[in-house]
N, C-alpha and C positions, 0 to 999 in steps of 0.2 A: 738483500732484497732490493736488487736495482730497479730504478723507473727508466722505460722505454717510453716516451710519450709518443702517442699516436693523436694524429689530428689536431682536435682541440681536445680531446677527451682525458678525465683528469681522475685515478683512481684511489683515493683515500680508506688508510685504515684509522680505523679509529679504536682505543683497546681504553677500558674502561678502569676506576680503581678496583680493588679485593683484597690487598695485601696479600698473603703466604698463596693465594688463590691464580696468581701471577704468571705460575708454571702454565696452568691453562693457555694463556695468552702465546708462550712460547712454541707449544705444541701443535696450535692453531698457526701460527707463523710457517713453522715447519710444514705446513701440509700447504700453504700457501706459495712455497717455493717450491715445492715437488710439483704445484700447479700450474709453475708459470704465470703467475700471478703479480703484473706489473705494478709498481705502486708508488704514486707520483707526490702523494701526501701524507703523514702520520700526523694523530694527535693522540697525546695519553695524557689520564689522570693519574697520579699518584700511582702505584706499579705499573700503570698502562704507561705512565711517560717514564719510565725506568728501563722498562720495554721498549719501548717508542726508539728511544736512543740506540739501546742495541742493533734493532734494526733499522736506525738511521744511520748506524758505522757499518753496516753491511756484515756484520759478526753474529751469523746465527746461532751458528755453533759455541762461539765465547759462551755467547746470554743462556744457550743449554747447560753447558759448564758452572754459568755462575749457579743457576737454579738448582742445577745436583748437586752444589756443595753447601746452599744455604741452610742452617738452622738457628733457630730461636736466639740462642744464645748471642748468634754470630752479627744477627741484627740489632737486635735492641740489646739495652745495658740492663739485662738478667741475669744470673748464674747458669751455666752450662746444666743441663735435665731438667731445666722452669718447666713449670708445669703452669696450668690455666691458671688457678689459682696466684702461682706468684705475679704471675704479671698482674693479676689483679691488685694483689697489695703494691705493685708498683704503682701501678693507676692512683690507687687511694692516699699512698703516704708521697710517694715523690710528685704527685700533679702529673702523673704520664710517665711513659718511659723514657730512656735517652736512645738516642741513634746513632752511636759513635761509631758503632761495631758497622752499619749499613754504609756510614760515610765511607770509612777505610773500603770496604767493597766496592763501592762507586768510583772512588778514588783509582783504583788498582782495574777496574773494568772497562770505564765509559773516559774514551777520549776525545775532548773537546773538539780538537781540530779537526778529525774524523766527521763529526757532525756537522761545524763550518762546511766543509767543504764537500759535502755528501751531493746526490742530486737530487734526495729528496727533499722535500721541504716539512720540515718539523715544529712540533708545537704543542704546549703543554699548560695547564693551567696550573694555579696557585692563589690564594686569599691574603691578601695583609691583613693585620692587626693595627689597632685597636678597631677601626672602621670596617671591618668586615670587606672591605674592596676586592671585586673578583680581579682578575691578573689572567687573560688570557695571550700567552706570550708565546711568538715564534723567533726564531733565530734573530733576525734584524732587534727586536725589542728586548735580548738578553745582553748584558756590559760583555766585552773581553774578561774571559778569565772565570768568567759566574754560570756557568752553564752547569754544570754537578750543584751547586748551590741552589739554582732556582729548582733542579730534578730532588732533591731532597725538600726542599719548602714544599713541594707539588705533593709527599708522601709521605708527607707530618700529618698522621692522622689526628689531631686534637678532638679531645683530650685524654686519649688514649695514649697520646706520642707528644712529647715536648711539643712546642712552637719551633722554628728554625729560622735565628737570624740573619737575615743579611743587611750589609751596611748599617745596622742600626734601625733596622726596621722588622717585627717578628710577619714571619709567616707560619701558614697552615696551610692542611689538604687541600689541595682541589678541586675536592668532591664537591666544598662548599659553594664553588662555582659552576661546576658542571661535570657532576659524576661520569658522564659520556658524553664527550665536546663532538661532535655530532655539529653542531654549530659553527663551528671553529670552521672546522673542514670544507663545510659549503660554502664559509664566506670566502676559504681560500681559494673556491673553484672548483670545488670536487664534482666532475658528473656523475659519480657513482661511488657508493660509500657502503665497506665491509665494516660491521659492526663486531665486536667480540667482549661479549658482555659476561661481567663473573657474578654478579650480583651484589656489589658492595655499597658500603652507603654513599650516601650524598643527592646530591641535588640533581632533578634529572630534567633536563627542557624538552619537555614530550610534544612539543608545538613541533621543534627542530627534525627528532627522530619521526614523528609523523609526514613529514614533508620534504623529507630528505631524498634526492634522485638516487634511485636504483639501486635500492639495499639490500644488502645481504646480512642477515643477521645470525649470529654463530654463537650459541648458547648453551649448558649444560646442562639436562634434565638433572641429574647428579645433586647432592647437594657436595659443593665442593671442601667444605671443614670449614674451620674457625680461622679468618682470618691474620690473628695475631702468632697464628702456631705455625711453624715453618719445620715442617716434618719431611724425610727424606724421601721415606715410601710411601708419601702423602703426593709429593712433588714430584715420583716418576709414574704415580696412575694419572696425575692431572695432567703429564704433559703425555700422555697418552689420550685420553678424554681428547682434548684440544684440538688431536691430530685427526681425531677419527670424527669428530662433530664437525669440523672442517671439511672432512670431503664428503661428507652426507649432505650440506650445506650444499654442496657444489655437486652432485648429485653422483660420483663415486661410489659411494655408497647407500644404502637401505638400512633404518630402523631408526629406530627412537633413543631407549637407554642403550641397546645394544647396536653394534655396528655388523652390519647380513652383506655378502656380494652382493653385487648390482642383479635382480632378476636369480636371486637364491629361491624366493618364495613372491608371490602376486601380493599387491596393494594389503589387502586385507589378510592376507595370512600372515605376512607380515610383521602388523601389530599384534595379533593374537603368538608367537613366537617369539615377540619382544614382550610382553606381558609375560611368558610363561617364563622364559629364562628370570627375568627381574622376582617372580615368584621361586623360583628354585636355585636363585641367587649362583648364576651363572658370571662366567667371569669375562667384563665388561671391557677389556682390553683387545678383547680376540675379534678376527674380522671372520663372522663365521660362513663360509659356503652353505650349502642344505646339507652335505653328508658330512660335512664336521659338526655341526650342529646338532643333528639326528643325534649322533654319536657320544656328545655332550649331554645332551640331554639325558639321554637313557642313565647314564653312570651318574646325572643325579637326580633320574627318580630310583634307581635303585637305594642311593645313599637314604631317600626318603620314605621306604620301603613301610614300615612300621606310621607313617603318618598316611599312607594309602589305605592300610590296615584298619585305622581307626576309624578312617572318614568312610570304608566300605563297612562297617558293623555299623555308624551309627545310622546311615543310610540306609541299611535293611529295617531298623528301628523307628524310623521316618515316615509316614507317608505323605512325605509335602505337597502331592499332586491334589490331597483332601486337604490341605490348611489356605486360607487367604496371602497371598504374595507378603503382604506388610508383618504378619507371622512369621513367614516363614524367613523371609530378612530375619527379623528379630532371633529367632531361634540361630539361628546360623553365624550372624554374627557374637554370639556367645563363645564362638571355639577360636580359641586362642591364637592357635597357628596358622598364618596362611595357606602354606602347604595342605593341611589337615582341610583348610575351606577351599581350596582348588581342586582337589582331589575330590569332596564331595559334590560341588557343583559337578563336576565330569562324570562319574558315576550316576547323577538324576540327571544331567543330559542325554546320556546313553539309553537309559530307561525309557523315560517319559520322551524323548524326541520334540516336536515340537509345541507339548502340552507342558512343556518343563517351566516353573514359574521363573529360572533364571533367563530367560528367552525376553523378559519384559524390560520396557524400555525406563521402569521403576528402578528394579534389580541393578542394569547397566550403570545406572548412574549413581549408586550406590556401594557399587563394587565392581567397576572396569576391569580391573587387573586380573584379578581369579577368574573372573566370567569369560574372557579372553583367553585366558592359560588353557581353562577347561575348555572350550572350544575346541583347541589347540591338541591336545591331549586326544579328545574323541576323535578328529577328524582322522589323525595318522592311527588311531589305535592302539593307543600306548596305554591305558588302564590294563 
């Protein structure tokens, strides 16, 4: 990820903590270099600066590499197949886990001098102990030789993750200083700052990300898993997610959960198509055209055949168009299955046209998603 600098103008990413969530971060990078996408400053927390580094050595493809090989095990000091569970008794009985297994991968991945000598300019936060002191550090303010040291203090999650000494002084996450250095960035000059937020904890200076020049911000509707779990086929849909909220960001692409060709379907069809696939749990990797999509579709309302079924019997049993709108919520939210209430909202759309109670701006807010779907569903005519 090389910087070109143009003018005065100075292009800063900024990638946020998450843990195991990280692969995100990668796959967003990745579509940032299919973009062309110059970049004159990084700042990461805790796997954002883990990240940070990788593509401050210009090794996109390594930092892919490292993230499809990482698991659980491989990071913290658990048994190989830990499950949630153990790490939790690690939390409880050892005060957190260790991070031997992460060092040796940092170790063997991230080289120093690469980063020295990069052109872009790097930077990463970390917390001392016992004083709580933030640590906002770019190259000039890291010793010879401490660069992996201070990126492992930066992704000691405490007190989930040891403390992480150096020289005789403990550190922790970053987060504690600034979950998204967002701040960092400006000070260093950024005119324009790409955000790529996982959702992780920590401290967030919302004064900073409010007032920050010419954001772009690249986020996950998704929830992206549990942090401390470092899953394989966890970590090749998120660095898929990554890539594809990235050039939707960049406007590439159309949709919300799911990723549409640019001009598949208008503004508002759109979301109503991103709601219905999310309802029939369509597969969120795929970049869909209109007639790959159609196409998808159909194969799973078919699979849902028998919840079509149910939702057209209980609809003929129904006469919602005679019950009060807050009834007829109530009754409808009784049925279990989404599917089952997408289906019936689409069948009393068709019906009742625009005397249908789900047409109300009560109903919308209540239930987006279905209401949406079934729109969806009646417009192309697919009941």
């Amino acid at each position: 990820m090389k910087s070109q600098k143009k003018d005065n103008k100075k292009t800063a990413l900024v990638l946020s903590g998450g843990g195991s969530r990280g692969a995100y971060e990668a796959g967003a990078c990745q579509a940032l270099a299919e973009l062309g996408i110059d970049i004159d400053i990084i700042t990461g927390t805790s796997v954002g600066a883990i990240n940070a580094a990788m593509m401050t050595q210009d090794e996109l493809e390594l930092a892919t590499k490292l993230w499809k090989e990482m698991e659980t095990h491989m990071v913290f000091d658990v048994p190989e197949g830990s499950q949630p569970f153990d790490y939790a008794r690690e939390i409880v009985f050892n005060h957190g886990a260790g991070t031997s297994g992460l060092k040796a991968l940092m170790d063997k991945y991230i080289d120093e001098n690469k980063i020295r000598n990069s052109k872009l300019d790097m930077g990463i936060t970390a917390v001392s102990l016992p004083d709580f002191k933030p640590h906002f550090l770019f190259m000039e303010d890291i010793p010879e030789g401490k660069v992996i040291d201070y990126i492992m203090a930066s992704a000691s999650a405490f007190p989930a993750i040891h403390s992480y000494p150096i020289d005789g002084t403990e550190f922790i996450d970053g987060g504690y200083a600034d979950g998204i250095p967002v701040d960092m960035a400006v000070k260093r000059g950024a005119t324009q700052v790409i955000v790529v937020n996982l959702r992780g904890f920590g401290k967030i200076n919302q004064d900073a990300i409010k007032n920050a020049p010419d954001m772009i911000w690249i986020e996950s509707p998704w929830d992206l898993g549990f942090q401390f779990v470092f899953d394989l086929d966890n970590t090749r849909l998120l660095l898929r997610l990554g890539y594809l909220d990235t050039m939707k960001a960049y406007g590439v692409l159309d949709g919300g959960y799911y990723a549409f060709a640019r001009g598949a379907f208008d503004k508002i069809t759109t979301k109503m198509a991103d709601a219905c696939a999310k309802v029939f749990d369509m597969d969120p990797t795929l970049i869909y055209t209109r007639d790959i999509f159609m196409e998808k579709l159909s194969a799973a309302l078919k699979a849902s055949q028998k919840d079509a079924e149910e939702a057209l019997a209980r609809h003929k049993k129904t006469p919602f168009i005679l019950m009060e709108a807050k009834d007829v919520l109530k009754d409808i939210k009784s049925v279990a299955s989404d599917n089952v209430v997408t289906f019936l909202i689409a069948y009393n759309l068709k019906e009742k046209g625009e005397k249908s109670p789900f047409l109300s701006r009560a109903a919308h807010r209540l239930m987006p998603e279905p209401i949406l779907a079934a729109r969806f569903l009646v417009k192309y005519n697919l009941l």
